[in-house]
SENUBA-735617 format. One line per field, with one value per residue (C-alpha): residue in three letters; residue number from 0; x, y, z. Coordinates in pm, 1 decimal, m for minus. Example, Ala and Ser with C-alpha at 12.3 -4.5 7.8 and 13.67 -1.06 7.14 Angstrom:
<atoms>
residuo [ALA SER] $
num [0 1] $
px [1230.0 1367.0] $
py [m450.0 m106.0] $
pz [780.0 714.0] $
</atoms>
This chain:
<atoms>
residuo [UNK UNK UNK UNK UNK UNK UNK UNK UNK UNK UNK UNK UNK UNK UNK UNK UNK UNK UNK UNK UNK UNK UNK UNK UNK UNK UNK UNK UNK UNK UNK UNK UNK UNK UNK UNK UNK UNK UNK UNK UNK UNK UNK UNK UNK UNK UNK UNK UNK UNK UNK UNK UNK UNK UNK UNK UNK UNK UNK UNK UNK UNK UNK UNK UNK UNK UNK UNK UNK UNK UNK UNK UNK UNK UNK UNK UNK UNK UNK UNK UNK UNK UNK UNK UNK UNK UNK UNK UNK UNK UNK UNK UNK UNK UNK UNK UNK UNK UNK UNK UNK UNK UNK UNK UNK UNK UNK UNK UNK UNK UNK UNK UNK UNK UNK UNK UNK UNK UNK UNK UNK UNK UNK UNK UNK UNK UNK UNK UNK UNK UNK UNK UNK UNK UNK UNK UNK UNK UNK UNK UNK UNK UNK UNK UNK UNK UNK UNK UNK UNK UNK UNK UNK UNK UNK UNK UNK UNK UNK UNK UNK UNK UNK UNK UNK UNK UNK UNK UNK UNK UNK UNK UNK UNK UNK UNK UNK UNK UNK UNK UNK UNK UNK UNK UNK UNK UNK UNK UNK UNK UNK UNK UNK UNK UNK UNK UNK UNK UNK UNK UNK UNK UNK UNK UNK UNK UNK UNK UNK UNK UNK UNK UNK UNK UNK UNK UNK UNK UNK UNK UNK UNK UNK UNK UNK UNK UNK UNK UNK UNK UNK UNK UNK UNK UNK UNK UNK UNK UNK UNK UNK UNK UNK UNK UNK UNK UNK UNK UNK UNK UNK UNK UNK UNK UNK UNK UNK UNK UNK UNK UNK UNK UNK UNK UNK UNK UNK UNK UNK UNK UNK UNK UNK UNK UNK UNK UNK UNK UNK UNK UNK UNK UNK UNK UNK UNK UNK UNK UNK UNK UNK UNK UNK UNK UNK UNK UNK UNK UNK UNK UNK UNK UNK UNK UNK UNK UNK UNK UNK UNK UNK UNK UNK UNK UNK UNK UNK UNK UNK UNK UNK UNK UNK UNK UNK UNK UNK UNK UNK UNK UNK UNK UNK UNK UNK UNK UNK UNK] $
num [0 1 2 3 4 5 6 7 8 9 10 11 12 13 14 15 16 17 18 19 20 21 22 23 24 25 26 27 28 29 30 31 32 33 34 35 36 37 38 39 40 41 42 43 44 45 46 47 48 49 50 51 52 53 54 55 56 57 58 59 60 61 62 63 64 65 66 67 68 69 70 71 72 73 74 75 76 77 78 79 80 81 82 83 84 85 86 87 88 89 90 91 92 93 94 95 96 97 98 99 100 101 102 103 104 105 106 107 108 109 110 111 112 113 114 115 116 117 118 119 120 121 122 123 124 125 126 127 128 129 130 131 132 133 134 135 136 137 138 139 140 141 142 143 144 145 146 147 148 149 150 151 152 153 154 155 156 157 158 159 160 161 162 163 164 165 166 167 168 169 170 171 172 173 174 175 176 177 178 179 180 181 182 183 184 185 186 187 188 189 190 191 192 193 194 195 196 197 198 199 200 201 202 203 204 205 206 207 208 209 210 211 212 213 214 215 216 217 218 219 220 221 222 223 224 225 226 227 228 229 230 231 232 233 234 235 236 237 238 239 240 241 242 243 244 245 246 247 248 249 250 251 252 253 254 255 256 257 258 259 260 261 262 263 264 265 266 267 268 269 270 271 272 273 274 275 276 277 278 279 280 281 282 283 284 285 286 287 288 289 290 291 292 293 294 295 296 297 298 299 300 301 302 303 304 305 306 307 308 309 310 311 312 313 314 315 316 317 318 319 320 321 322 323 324 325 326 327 328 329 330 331 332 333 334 335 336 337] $
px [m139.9 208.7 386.5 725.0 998.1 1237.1 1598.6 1597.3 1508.2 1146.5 1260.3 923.9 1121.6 1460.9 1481.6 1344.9 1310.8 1092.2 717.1 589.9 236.3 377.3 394.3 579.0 977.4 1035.6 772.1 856.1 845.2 548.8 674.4 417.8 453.6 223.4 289.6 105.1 56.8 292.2 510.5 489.2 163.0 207.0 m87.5 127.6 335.6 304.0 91.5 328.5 642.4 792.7 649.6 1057.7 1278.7 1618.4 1861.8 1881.7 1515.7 1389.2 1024.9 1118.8 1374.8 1209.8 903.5 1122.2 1192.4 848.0 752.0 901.3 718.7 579.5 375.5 522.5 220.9 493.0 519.8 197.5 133.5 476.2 760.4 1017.9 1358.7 1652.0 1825.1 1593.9 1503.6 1850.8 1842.3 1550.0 1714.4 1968.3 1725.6 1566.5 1889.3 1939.2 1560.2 1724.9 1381.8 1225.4 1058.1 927.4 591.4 518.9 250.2 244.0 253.1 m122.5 m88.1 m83.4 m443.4 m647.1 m526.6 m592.8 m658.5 m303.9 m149.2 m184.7 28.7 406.7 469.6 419.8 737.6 854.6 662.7 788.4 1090.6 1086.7 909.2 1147.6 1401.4 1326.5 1134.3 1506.2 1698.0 1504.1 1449.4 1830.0 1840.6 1596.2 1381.0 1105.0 821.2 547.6 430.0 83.2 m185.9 m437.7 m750.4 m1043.2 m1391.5 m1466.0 m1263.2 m1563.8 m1475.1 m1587.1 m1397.5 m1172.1 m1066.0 m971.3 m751.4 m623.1 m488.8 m347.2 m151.0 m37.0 62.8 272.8 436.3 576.1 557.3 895.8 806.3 594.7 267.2 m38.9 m392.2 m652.1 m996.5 m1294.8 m1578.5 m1784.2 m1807.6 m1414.8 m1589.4 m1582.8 m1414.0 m1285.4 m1112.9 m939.6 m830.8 m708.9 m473.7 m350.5 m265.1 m72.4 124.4 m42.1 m188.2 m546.7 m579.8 m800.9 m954.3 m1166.9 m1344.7 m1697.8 m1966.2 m2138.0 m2369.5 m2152.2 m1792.5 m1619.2 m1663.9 m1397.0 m1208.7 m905.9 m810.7 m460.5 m350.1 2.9 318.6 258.7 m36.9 m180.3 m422.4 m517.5 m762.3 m901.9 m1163.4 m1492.1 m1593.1 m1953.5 m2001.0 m1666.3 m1581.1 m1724.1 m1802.3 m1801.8 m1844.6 m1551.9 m1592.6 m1478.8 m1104.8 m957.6 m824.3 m1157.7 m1152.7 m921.6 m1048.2 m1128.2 m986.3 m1083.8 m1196.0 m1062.0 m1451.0 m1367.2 m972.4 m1081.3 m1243.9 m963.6 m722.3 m928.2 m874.8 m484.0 m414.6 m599.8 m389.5 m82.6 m194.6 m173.7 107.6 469.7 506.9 205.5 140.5 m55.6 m123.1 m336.5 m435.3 m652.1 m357.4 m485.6 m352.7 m160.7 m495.0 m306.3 m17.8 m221.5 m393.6 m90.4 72.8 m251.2 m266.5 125.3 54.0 m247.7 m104.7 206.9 62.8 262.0 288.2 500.1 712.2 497.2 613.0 588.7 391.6 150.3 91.9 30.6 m226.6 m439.0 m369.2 m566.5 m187.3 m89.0 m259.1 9.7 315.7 590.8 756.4 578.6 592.4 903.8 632.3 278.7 m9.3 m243.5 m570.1 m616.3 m579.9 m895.2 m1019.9 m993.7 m896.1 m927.0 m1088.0 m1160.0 m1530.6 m1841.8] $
py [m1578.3 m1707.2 m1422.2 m1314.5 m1428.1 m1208.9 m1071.3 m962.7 m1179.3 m1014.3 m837.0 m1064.7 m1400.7 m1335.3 m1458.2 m1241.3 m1278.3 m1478.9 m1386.3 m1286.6 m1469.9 m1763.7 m1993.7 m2330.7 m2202.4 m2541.5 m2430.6 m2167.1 m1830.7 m1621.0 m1252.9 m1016.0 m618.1 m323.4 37.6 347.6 483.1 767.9 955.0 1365.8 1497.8 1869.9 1736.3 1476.3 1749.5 1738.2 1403.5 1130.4 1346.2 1599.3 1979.3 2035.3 1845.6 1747.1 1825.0 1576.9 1452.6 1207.3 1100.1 795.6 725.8 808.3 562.8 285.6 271.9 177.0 m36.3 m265.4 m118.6 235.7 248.4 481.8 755.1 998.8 785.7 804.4 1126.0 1092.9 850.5 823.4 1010.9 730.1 983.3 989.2 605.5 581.8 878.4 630.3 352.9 497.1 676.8 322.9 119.8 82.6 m114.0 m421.1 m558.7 m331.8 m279.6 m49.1 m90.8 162.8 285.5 330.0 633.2 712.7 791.1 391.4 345.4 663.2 787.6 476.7 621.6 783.7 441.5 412.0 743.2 663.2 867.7 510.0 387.8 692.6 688.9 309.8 423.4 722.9 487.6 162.0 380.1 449.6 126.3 m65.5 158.0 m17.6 m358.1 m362.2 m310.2 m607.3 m331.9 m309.4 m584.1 m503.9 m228.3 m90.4 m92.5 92.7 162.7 399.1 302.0 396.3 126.9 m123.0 m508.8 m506.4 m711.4 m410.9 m256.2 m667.1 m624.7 m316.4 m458.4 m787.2 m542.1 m343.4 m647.1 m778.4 m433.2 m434.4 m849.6 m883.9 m647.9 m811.0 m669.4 m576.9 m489.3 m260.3 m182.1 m113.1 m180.3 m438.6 m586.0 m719.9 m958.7 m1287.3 m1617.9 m1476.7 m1237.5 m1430.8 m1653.9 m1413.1 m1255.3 m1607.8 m1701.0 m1367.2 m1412.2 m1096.7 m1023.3 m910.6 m636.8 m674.6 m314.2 m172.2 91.5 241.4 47.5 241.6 165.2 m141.5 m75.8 m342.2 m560.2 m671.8 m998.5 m1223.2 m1327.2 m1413.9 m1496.4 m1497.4 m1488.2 m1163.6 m1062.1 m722.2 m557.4 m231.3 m21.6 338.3 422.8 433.0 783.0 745.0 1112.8 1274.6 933.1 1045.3 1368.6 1661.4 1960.2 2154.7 2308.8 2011.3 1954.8 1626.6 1499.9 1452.4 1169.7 985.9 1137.5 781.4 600.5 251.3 68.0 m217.4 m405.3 m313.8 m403.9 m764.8 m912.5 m766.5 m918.0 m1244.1 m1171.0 m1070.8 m1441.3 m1611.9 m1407.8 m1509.1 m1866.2 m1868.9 m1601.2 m1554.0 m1249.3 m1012.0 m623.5 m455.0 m77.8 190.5 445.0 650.9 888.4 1214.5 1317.6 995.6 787.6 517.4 504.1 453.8 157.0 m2.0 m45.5 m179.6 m442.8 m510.9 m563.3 m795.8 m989.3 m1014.3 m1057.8 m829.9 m470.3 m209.2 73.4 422.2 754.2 971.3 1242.6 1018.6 869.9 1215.8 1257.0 929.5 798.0 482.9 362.6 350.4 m50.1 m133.7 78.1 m115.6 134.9 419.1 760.3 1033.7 1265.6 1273.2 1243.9 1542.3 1324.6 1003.9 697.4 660.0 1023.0 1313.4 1047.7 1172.1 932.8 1079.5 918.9 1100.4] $
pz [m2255.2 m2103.7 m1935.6 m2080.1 m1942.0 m1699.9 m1793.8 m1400.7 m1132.5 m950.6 m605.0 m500.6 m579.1 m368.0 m0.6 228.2 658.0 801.3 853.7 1214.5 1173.9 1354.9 1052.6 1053.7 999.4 833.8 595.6 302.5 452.0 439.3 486.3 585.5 565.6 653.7 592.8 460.3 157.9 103.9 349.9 217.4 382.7 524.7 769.7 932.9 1080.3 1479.6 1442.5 1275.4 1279.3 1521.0 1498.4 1475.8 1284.7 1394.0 1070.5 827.1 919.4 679.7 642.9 465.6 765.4 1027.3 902.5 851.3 1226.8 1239.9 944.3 679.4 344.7 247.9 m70.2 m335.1 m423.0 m592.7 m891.2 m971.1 m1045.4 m1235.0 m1326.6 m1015.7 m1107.5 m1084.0 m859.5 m608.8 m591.0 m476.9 m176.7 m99.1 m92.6 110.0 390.7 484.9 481.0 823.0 809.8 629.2 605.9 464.8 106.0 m81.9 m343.1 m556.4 m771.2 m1155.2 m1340.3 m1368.4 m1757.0 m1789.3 m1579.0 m1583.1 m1977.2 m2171.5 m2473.6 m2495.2 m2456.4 m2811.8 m2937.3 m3011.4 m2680.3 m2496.9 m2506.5 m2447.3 m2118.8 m2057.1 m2018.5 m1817.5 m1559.6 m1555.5 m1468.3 m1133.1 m1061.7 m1171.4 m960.6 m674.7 m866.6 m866.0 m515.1 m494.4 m263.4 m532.8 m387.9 m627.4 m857.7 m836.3 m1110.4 m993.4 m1199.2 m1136.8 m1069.2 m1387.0 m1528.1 m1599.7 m1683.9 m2104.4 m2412.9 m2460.0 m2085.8 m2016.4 m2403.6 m2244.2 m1945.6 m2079.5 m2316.2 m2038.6 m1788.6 m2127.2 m2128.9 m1777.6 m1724.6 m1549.0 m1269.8 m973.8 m1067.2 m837.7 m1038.0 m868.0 m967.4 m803.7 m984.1 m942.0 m1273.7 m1218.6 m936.5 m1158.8 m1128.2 m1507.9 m1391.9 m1092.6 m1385.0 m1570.0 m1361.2 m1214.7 m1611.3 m1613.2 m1329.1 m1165.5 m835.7 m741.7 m510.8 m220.9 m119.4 150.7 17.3 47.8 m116.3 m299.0 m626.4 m777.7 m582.7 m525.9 m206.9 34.4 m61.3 15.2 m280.8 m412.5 m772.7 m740.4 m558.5 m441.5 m228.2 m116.8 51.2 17.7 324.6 200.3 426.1 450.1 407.9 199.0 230.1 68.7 m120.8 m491.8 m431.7 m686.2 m364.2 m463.4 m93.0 44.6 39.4 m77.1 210.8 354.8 104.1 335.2 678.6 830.0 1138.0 1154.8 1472.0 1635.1 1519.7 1158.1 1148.0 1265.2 919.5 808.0 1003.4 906.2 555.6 573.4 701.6 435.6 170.8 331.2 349.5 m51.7 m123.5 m80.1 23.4 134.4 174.7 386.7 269.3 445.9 234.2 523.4 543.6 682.9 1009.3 1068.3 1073.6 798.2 1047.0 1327.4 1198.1 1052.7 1385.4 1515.7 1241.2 1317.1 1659.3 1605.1 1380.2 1532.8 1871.7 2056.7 2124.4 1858.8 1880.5 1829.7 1733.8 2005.9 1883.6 1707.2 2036.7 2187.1 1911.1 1974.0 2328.9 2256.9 2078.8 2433.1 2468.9 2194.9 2269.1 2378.1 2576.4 2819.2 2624.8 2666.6 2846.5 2993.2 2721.3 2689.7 2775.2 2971.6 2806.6 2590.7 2624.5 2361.7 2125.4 1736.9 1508.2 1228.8 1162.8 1082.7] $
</atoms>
């Protein structure tokens, strides 16, 4: 089915800077950027941010120092207020690269059945308001569909989402899922006919999850890393809290494929994101400078107390830290793993 045609030009279409992968300049640019997922976590306090806070602090500022995209999670759990897509917009301006993604409002992928009450459009709207105050600002690079595992690939869940891509078709558009029944050369085609771009997740594999990939069906590609914590990953132990779910550091052995994977997406796309989802304690930050600094070949600017947290940043800091670490270099390191 032909996508509908744009009133607004996609923020994924407008010129951007040039990628850091080392590409041919007198080819078309292929931008790169990594970031985590989110910024609010109360348990990023004293690892990715200062214990104290100088007035004015800014999570969103103080990241973009540090990286060229964050992922929005806020706007998935509900639509993102125009007025505060524009304090946004204004905490990361002095990062004139930088881009934000953002998910969608989870009431479009987790609530399907709903979709068909007369409250839809009302819901349409409440999200493309924030989303345009960023689109406008040609900061929005993609938005987020991001399905559950129990979203299996049938006749109707592939109607469902061809209705919904039609519904927000002039926005750059990123489809998640993670079961394995989506891995088919129809659904590839699918989403290239649409204009949309696959998702390519790290996840645990577990009964038929879906398996890493490096696909790309669009403009637009993106990569997704959530850990691999089999033990907390599906879960019903009410005992265990739900951050565990995103307790994982990833090694230097496990970035690699991915690193693999990252430059055969941006082989194909435009314009590719990098998102780590392993957020707790800083872990997503930590591995999103080490994935900027491999791919980039060169070493990266660290926060300070992140750096204080896991001293093994210290092989890719570009600068010695503002005072001595706790532990040697590559002792009392915290990874997370189990």
């Amino acid at each position: 089915m032909p996508q509908r045609k744009s009133k607004t030009k996609p923020a994924s279409s407008q010129p951007r800077h040039s990628s850091f992968l080392g590409v041919d300049t007198s080819a078309p640019a292929s931008i790169v950027r990594i970031g985590p997922a989110g910024w609010s976590y109360p348990d990023w306090a004293g690892y990715v941010y200062p214990s104290r806070r100088a007035k004015g602090f800014h999570e969103a500022t103080y990241l973009a120092e540090f990286f060229d995209t964050i992922e929005i999670n806020t706007s998935f759990y509900q639509p993102l207020r125009p007025e505060h897509a524009a304090q946004w917009l204004d905490r990361v301006a002095a990062n004139p690269r930088f881009v934000f993604t953002a998910k969608l409002w989870q009431r479009f992928t987790h609530d399907v059945q709903s979709m068909s009450s007369s409250s839809a459009a009302e819901e349409e709207r409440a999200v493309r308001a924030g989303f345009d105050v960023l689109r406008a600002a040609n900061k929005l690079g993609a938005v987020l569909l991001q399905f559950p595992f129990s979203f299996h690939r049938t006749a109707e869940t592939v109607a469902y989402l061809s209705s919904l891509i039609k519904r927000f078709a002039d926005y750059p558009l990123v489809v998640e899922v993670r079961h394995g029944s989506w891995d088919s050369p129809e659904t590839l085609e699918f989403l290239r006919d649409h204009g949309v771009s696959f998702c390519n997740i790290d996840q645990p594999i577990i009964g038929r999850s879906l398996g890493p990939s490096a696909q790309t069906t669009s403009a637009v590609g993106y990569v997704r890393l959530h850990g691999r914590r089999y033990d907390t990953w599906f879960t019903d132990d009410e005992t265990i809290p739900a951050h565990e779910r995103y307790n994982y550091l990833y090694t230097g052995e496990e970035l690699a494929p991915w690193v693999t994977r990252v430059r055969k997406v941006t082989e194909r796309a435009r314009e590719t994101f990098v998102i780590t989802n392993n957020h707790f304690q800083g872990k997503a930050v930590v591995n999103a400078l080490q994935l900027i600094s491999i791919l980039k070949g060169s070493k990266v600017k660290v926060p300070e107390p992140l750096r204080r947290q896991y001293p093994q940043l210290e092989e890719i800091a570009d600068a010695p830290p503002t005072e001595p670490l706790l532990f040697p270099m590559g002792k009392g390191s915290k990874d997370g793993t189990k």
